[in-house]
C-alpha positions as CSV (number, residue, x, y, z in Angstrom):
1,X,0.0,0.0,0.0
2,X,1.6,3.2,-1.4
3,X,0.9,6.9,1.0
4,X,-1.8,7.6,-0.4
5,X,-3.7,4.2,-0.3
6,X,-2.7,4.4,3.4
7,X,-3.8,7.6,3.8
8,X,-7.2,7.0,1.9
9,X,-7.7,3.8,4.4
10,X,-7.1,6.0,7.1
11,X,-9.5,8.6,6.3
12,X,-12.5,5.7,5.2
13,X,-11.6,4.4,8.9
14,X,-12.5,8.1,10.8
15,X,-15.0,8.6,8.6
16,X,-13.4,10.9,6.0
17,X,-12.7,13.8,7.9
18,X,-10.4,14.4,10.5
19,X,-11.9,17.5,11.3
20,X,-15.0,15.6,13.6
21,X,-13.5,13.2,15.1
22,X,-13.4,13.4,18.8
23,X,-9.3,13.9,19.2
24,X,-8.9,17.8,18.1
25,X,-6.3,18.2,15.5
26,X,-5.9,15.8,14.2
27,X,-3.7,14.9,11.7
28,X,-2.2,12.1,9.0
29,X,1.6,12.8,9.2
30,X,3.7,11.0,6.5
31,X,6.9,10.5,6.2
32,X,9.5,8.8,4.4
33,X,10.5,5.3,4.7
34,X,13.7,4.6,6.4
35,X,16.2,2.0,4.5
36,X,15.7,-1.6,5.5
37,X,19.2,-1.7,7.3
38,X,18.8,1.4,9.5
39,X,15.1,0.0,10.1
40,X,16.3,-3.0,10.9
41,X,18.6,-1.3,13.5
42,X,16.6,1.5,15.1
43,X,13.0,0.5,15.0
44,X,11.7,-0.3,18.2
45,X,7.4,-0.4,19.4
46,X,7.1,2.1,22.4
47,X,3.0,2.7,23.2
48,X,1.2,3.7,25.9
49,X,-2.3,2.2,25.8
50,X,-4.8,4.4,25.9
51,X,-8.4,4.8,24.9
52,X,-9.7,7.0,21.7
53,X,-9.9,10.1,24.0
54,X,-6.3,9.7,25.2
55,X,-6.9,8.4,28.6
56,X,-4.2,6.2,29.8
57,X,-5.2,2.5,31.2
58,X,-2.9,2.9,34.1
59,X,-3.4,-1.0,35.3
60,X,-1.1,-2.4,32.6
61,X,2.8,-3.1,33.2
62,X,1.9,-2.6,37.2
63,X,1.1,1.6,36.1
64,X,4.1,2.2,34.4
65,X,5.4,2.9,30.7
66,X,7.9,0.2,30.2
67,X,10.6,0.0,27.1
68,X,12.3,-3.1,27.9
69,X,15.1,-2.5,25.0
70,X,17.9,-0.5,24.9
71,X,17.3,2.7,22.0
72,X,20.0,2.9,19.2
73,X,19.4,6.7,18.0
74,X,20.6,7.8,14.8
75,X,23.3,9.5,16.5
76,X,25.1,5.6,16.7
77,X,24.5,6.1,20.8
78,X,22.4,3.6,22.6
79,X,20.3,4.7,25.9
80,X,18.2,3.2,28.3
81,X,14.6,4.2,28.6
82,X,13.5,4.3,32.0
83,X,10.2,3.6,33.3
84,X,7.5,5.7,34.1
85,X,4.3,6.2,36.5
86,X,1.7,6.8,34.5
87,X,-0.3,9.3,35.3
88,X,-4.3,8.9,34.3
C-alpha cells in the first residue's frame, strides 16, 4: 500500500474527515521510509495504551510505561529508557 492508499484507508476508517472526530487536531503525518538496514537497527514499538480520548489504562505493566530494549538513536549512541508512573 503506497501513501496515499494508506492515507485514503485512514481517512475511510474516521469517517473521512479528520476535522470531527473526537481527538482535536488531528492529523495524517507522512513521512519517508527509512532503508531496511537502519530500520532493521533503530525500529523499536514504544505505546502507551490508551483509549480513543487519550486516557491512559494505568493498570497495565503494574502503572508504568515500560521500554524493555535499549534505544539505538541515529546518533550511533544507545540509551536506556526508563520507566515511568503513569499518570491517568
Amino acid at each position: 500500500m503506497g501513501q496515499y492508499d494508506c492515507k485514503q484507508h485512514i481517512l475511510s476508517t474516521l469517517y473521512g474527515d479528520l476535522a470531527i472526530h473526537p481527538i482535536p487536531n488531528l492529523e495524517i503525518k507522512i513521512t519517508p521510509q527509512r532503508p531496511p538496514e537502519e530500520f532493521s537497527e533503530s525500529y523499536y514499538m514504544f505505546g502507551v495504551a490508551t483509549n480513543i480520548l487519550g486516557e491512559v489504562d494505568c493498570d497495565l505493566q503494574g502503572g508504568k510505561s515500560v521500554f524493555p530494549f535499549e534505544w539505538k538513536a541515529s546518533n550511533g549512541k544507545s540509551y536506556t529508557i526508563p520507566d515511568v508512573e503513569v499518570q491517568g
